[in-house]
mmCIF file of the C-alpha atoms, coordinates in Angstrom:
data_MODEL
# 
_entry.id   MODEL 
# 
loop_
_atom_site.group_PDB 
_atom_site.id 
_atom_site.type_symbol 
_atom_site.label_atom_id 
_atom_site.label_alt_id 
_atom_site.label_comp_id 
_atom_site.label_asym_id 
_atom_site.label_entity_id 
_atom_site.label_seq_id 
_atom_site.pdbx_PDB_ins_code 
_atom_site.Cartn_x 
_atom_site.Cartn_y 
_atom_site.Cartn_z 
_atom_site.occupancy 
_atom_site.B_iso_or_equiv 
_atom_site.pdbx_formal_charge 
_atom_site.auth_seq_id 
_atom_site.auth_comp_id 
_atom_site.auth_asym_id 
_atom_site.auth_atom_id 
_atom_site.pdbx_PDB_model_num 
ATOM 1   C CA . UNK A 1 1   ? -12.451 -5.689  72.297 1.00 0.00 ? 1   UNK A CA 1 
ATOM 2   C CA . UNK A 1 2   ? -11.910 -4.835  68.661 1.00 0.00 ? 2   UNK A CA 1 
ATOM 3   C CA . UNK A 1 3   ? -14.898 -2.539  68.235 1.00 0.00 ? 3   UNK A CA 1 
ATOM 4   C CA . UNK A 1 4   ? -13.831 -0.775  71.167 1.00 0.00 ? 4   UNK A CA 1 
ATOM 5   C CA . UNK A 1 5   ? -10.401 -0.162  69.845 1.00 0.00 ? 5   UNK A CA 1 
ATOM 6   C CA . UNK A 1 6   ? -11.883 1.242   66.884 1.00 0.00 ? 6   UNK A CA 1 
ATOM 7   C CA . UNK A 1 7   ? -13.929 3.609   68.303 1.00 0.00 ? 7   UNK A CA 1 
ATOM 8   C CA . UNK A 1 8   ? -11.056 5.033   70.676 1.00 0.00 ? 8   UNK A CA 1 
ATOM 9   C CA . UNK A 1 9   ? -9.084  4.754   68.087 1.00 0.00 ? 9   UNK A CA 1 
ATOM 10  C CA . UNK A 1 10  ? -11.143 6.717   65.718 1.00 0.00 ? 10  UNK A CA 1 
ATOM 11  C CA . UNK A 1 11  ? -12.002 9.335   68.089 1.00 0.00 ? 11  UNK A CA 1 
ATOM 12  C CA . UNK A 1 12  ? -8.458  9.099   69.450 1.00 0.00 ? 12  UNK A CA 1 
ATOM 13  C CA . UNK A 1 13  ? -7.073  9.736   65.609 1.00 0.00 ? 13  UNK A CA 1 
ATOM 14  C CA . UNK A 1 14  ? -9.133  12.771  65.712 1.00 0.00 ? 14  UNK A CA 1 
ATOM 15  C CA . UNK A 1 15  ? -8.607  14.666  68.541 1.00 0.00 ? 15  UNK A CA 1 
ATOM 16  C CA . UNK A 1 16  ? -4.887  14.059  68.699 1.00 0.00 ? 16  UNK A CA 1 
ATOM 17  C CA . UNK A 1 17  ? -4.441  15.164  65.135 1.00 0.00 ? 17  UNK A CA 1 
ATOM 18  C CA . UNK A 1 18  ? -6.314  17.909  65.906 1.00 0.00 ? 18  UNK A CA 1 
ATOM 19  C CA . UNK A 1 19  ? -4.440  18.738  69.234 1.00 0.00 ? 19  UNK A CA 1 
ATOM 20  C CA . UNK A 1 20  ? -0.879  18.350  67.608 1.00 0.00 ? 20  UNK A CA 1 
ATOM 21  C CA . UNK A 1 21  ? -1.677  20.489  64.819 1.00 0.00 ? 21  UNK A CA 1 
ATOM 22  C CA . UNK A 1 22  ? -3.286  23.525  66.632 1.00 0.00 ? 22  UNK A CA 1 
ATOM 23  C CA . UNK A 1 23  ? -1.556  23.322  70.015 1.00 0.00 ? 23  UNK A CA 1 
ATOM 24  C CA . UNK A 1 24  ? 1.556   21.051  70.211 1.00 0.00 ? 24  UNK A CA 1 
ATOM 25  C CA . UNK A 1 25  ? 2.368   17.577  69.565 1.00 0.00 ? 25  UNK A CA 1 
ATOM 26  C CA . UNK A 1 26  ? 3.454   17.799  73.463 1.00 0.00 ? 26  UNK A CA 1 
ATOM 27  C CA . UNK A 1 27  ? -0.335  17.784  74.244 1.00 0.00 ? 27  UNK A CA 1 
ATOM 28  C CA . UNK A 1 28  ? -1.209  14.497  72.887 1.00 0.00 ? 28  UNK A CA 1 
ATOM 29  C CA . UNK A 1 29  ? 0.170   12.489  75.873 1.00 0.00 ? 29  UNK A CA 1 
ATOM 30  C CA . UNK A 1 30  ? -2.579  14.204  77.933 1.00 0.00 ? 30  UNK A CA 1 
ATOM 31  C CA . UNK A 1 31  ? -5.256  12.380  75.975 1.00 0.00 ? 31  UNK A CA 1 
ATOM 32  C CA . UNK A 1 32  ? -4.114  9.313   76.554 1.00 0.00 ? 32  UNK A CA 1 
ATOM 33  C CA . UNK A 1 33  ? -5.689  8.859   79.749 1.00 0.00 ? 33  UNK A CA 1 
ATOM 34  C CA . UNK A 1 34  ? -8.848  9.962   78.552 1.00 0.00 ? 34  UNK A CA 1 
ATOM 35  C CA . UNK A 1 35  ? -9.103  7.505   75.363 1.00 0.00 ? 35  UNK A CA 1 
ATOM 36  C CA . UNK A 1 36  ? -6.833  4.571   77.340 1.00 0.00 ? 36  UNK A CA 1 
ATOM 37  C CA . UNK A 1 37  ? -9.981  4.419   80.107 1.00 0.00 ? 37  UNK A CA 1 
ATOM 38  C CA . UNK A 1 38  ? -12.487 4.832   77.034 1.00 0.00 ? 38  UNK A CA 1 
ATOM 39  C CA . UNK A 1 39  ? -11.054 1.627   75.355 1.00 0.00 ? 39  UNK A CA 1 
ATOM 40  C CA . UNK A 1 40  ? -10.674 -0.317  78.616 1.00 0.00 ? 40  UNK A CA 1 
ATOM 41  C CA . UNK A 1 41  ? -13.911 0.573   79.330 1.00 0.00 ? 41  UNK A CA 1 
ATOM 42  C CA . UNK A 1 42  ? -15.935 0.074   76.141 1.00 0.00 ? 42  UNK A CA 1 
ATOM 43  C CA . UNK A 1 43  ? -13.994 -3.697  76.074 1.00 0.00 ? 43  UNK A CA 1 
ATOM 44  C CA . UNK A 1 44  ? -15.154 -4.638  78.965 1.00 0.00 ? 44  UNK A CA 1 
ATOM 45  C CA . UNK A 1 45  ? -18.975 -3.240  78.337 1.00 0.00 ? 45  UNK A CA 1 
ATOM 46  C CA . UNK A 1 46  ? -18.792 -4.875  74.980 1.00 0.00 ? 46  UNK A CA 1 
ATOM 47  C CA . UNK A 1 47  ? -17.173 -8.304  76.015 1.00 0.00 ? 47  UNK A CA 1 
ATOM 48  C CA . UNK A 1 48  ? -18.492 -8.531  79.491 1.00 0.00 ? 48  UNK A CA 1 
ATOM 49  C CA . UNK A 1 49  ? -15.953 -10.923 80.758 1.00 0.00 ? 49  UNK A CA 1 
ATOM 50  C CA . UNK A 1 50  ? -16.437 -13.072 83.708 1.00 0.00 ? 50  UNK A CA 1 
ATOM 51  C CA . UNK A 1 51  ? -13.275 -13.094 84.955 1.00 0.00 ? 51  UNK A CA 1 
ATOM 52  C CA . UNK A 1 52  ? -11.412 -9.322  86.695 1.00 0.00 ? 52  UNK A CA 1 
ATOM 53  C CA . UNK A 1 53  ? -8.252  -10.267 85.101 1.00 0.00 ? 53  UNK A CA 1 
ATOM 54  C CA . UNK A 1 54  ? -9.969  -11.472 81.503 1.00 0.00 ? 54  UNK A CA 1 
ATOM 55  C CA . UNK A 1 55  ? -11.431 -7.570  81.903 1.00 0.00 ? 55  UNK A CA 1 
ATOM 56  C CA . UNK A 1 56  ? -7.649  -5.792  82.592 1.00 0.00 ? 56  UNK A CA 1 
ATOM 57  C CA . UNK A 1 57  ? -6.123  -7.854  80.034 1.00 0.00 ? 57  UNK A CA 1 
ATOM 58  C CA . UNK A 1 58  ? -9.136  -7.032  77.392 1.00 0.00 ? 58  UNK A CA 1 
ATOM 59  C CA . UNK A 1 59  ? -8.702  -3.550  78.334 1.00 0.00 ? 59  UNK A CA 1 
ATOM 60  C CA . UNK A 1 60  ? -5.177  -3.415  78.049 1.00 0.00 ? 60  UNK A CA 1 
ATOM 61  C CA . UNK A 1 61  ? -5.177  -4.912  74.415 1.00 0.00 ? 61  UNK A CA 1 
ATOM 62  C CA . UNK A 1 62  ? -8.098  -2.605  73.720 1.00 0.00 ? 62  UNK A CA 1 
ATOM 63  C CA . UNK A 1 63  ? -6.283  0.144   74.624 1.00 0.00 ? 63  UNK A CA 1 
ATOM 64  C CA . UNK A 1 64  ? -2.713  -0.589  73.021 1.00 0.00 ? 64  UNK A CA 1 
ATOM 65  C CA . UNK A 1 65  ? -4.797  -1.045  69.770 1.00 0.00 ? 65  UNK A CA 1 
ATOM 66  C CA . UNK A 1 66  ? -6.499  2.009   70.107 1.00 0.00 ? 66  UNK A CA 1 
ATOM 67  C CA . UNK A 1 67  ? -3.453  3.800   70.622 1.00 0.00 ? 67  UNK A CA 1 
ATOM 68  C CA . UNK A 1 68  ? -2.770  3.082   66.748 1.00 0.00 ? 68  UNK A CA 1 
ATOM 69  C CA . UNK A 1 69  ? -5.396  5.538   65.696 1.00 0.00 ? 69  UNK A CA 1 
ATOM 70  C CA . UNK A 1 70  ? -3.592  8.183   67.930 1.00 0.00 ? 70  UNK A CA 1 
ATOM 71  C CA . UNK A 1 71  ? -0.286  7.208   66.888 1.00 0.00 ? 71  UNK A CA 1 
ATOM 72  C CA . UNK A 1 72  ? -1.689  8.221   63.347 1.00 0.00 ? 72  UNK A CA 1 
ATOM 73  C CA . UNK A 1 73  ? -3.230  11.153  64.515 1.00 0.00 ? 73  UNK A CA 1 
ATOM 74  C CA . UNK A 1 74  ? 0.162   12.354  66.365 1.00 0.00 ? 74  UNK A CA 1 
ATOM 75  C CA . UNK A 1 75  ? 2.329   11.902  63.490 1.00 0.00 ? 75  UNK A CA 1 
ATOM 76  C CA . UNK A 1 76  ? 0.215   13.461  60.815 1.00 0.00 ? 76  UNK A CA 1 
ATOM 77  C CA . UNK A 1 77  ? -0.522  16.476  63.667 1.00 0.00 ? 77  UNK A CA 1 
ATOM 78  C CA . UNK A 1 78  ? 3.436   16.380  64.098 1.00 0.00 ? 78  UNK A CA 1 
ATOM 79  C CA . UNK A 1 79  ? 4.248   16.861  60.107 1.00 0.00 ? 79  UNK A CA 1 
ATOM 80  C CA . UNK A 1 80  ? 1.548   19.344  59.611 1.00 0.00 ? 80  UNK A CA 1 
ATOM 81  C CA . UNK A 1 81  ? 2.948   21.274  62.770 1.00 0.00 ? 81  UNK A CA 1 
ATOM 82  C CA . UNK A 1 82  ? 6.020   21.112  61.880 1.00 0.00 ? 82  UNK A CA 1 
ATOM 83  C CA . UNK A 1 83  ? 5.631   22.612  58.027 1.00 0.00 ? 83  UNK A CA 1 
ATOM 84  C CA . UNK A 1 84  ? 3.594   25.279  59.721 1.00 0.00 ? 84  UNK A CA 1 
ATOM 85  C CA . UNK A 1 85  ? 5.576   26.667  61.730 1.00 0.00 ? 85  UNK A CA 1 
ATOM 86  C CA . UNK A 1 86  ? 8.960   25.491  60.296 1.00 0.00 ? 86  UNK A CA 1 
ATOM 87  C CA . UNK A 1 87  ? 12.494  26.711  61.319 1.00 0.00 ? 87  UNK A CA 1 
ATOM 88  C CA . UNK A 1 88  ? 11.774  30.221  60.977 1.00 0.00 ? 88  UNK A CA 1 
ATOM 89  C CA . UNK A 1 89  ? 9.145   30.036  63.247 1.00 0.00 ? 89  UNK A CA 1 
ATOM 90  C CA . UNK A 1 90  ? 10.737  27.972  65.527 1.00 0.00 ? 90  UNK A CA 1 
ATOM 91  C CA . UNK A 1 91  ? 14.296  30.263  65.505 1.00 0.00 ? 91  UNK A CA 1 
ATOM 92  C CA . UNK A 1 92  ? 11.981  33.273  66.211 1.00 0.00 ? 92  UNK A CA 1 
ATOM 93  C CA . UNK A 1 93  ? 9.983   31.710  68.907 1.00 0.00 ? 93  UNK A CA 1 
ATOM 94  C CA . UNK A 1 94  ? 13.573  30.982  70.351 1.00 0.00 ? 94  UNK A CA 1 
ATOM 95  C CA . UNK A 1 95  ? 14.704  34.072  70.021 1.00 0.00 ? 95  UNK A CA 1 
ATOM 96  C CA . UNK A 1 96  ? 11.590  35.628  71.610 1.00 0.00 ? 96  UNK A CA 1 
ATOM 97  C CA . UNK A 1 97  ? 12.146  33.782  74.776 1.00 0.00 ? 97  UNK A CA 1 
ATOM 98  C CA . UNK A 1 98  ? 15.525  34.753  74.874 1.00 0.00 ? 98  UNK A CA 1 
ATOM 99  C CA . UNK A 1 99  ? 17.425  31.776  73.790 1.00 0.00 ? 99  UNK A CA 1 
ATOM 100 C CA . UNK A 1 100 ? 20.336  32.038  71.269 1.00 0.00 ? 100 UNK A CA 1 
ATOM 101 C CA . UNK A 1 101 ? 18.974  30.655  68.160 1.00 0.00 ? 101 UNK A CA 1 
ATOM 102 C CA . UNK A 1 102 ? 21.154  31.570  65.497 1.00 0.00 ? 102 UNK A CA 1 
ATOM 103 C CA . UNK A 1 103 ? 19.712  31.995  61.863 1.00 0.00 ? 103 UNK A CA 1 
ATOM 104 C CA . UNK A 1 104 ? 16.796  29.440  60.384 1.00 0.00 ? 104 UNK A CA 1 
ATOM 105 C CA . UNK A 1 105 ? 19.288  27.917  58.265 1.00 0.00 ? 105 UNK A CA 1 
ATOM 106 C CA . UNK A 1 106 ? 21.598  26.828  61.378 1.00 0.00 ? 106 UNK A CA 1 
ATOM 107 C CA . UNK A 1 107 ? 18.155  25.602  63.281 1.00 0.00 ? 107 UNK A CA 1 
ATOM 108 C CA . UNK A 1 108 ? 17.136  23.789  60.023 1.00 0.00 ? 108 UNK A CA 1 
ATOM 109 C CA . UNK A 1 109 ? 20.378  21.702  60.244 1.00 0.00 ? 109 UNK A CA 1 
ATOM 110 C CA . UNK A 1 110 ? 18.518  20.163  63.894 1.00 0.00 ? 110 UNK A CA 1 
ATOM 111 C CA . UNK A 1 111 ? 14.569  21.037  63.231 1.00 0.00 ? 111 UNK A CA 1 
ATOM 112 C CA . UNK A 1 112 ? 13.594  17.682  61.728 1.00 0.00 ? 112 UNK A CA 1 
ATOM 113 C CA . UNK A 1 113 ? 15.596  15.346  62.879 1.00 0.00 ? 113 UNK A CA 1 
ATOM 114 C CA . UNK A 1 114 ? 14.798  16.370  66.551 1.00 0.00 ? 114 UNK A CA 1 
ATOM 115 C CA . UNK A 1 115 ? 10.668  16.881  65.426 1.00 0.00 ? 115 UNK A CA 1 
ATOM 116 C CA . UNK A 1 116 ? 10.911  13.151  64.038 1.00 0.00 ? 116 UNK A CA 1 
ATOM 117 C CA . UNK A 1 117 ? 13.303  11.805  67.362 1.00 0.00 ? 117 UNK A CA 1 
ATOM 118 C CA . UNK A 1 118 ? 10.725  13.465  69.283 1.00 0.00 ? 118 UNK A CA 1 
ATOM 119 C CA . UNK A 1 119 ? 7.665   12.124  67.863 1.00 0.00 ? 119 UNK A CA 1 
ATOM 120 C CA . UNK A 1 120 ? 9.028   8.879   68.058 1.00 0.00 ? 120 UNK A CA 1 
ATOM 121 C CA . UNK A 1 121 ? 9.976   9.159   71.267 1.00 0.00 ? 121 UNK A CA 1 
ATOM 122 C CA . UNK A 1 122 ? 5.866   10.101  71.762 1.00 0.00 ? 122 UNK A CA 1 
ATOM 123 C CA . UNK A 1 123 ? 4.797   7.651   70.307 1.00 0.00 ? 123 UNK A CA 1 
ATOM 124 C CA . UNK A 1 124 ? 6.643   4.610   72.149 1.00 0.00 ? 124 UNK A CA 1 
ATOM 125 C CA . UNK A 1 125 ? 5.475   6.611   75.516 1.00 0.00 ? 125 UNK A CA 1 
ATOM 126 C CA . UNK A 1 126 ? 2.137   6.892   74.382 1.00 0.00 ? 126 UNK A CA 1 
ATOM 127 C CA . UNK A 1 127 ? 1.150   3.612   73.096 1.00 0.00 ? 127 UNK A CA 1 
ATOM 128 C CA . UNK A 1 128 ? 2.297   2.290   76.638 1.00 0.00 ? 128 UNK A CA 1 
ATOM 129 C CA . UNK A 1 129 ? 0.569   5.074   78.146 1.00 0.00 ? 129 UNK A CA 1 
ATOM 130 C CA . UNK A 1 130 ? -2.776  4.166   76.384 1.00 0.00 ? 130 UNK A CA 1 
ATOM 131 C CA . UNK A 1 131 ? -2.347  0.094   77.132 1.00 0.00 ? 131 UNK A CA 1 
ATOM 132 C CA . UNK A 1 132 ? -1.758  0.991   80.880 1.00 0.00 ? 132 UNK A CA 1 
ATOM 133 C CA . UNK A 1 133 ? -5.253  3.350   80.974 1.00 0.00 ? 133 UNK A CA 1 
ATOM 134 C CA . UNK A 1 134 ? -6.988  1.056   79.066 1.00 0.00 ? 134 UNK A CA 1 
ATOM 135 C CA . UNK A 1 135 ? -6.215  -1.835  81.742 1.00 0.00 ? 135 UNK A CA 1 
ATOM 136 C CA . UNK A 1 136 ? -7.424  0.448   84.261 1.00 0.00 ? 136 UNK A CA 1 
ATOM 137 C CA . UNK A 1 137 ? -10.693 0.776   82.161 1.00 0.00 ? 137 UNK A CA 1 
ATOM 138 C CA . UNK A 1 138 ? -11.031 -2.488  81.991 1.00 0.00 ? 138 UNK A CA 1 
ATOM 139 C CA . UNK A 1 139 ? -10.464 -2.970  85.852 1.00 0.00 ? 139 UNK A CA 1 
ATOM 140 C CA . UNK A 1 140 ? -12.923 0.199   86.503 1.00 0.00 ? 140 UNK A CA 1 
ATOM 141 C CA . UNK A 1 141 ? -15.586 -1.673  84.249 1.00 0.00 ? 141 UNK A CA 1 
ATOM 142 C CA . UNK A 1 142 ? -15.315 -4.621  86.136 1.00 0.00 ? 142 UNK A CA 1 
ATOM 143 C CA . UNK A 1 143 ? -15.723 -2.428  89.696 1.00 0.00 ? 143 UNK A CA 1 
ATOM 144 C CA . UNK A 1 144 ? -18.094 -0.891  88.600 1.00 0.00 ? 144 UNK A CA 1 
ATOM 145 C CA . UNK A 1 145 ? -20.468 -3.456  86.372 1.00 0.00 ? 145 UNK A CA 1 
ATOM 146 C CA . UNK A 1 146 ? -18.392 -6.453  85.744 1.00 0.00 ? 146 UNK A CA 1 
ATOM 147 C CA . UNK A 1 147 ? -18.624 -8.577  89.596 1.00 0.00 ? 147 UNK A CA 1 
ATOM 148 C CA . UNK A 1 148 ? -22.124 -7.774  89.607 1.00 0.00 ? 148 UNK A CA 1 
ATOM 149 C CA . UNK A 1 149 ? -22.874 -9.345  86.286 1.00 0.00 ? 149 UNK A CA 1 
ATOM 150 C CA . UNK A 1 150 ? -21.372 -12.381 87.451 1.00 0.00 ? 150 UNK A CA 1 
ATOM 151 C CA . UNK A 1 151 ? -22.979 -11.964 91.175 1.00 0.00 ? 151 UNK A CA 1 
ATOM 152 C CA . UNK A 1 152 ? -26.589 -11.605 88.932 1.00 0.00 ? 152 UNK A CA 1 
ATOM 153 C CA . UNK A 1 153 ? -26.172 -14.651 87.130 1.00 0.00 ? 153 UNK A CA 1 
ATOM 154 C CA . UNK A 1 154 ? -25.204 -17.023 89.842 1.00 0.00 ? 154 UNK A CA 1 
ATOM 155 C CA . UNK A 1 155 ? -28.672 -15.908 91.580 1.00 0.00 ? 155 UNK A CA 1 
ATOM 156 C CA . UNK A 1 156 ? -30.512 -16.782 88.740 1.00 0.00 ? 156 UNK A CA 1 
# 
């Protein structure tokens, strides 16, 4: 279960850093399914417990640790984002799609504190998000590989 966790978390660190900083710190959520079912997965390939609930459960932790390594990722993509673009970016994307904006210093007086409420927000939802996919890993591994290990050795 650990060395899964690491390796979705590593890859997970990665790609959500990278989507956060080049798209949006929005997008990360989306690859939580992707790395929670990796995790659940890989724990229950790794492990190979005998029991379908040992696998959820393995998967679940897998995945919750995991999500650490995104977590980074997302708040390092957030900060790097956020100086990027900055509240003069942001008050002329606003004003682009026709939203009153006011100057960048009145949206400086909100742009952090709502990027860091935000990200936190994120985070919480996709730490959960990751734990809940990687129990569904772990439940696919064991449909798919996991009652036919135990099936095999009973025959032999």
């Amino acid at each position: 279960m650990k060395k899964s966790a690491l390796i979705a978390g590593v890859v997970a660190f990665l790609f959500s850093l990278g989507a956060a900083i080049g798209i949006s710190p929005l997008c990360v959520p989306c690859l939580t399914l992707l790395f929670g079912l990796l995790a659940g997965y890989l724990a229950g390939l790794f492990d190979k417990p005998a029991e379908q609930s040992r696998s959820t459960r393995a998967g679940a932790l897998a995945g919750l640790l995991g999500s650490v390594g995104m977590l980074l990722g997302q708040i390092a993509g957030a900060i790097t984002n956020g100086i990027m673009i900055g509240p003069e970016g942001t008050a002329r994307m606003l004003v682009q799609m026709g939203l009153p904006a006011g100057g960048p210093a009145q949206v400086a007086e909100f742009y952090w504190p709502v990027l860091a409420a935000s990200t936190a927000c994120l985070l919480v939802f996709d730490a959960a998000l990751m734990a809940g996919f990687g129990a569904l890993g772990g439940l696919l591994w064991w449909q798919m590989r996991g009652n036919k290990q135990g099936a095999f050795s009973r025959n032999q």
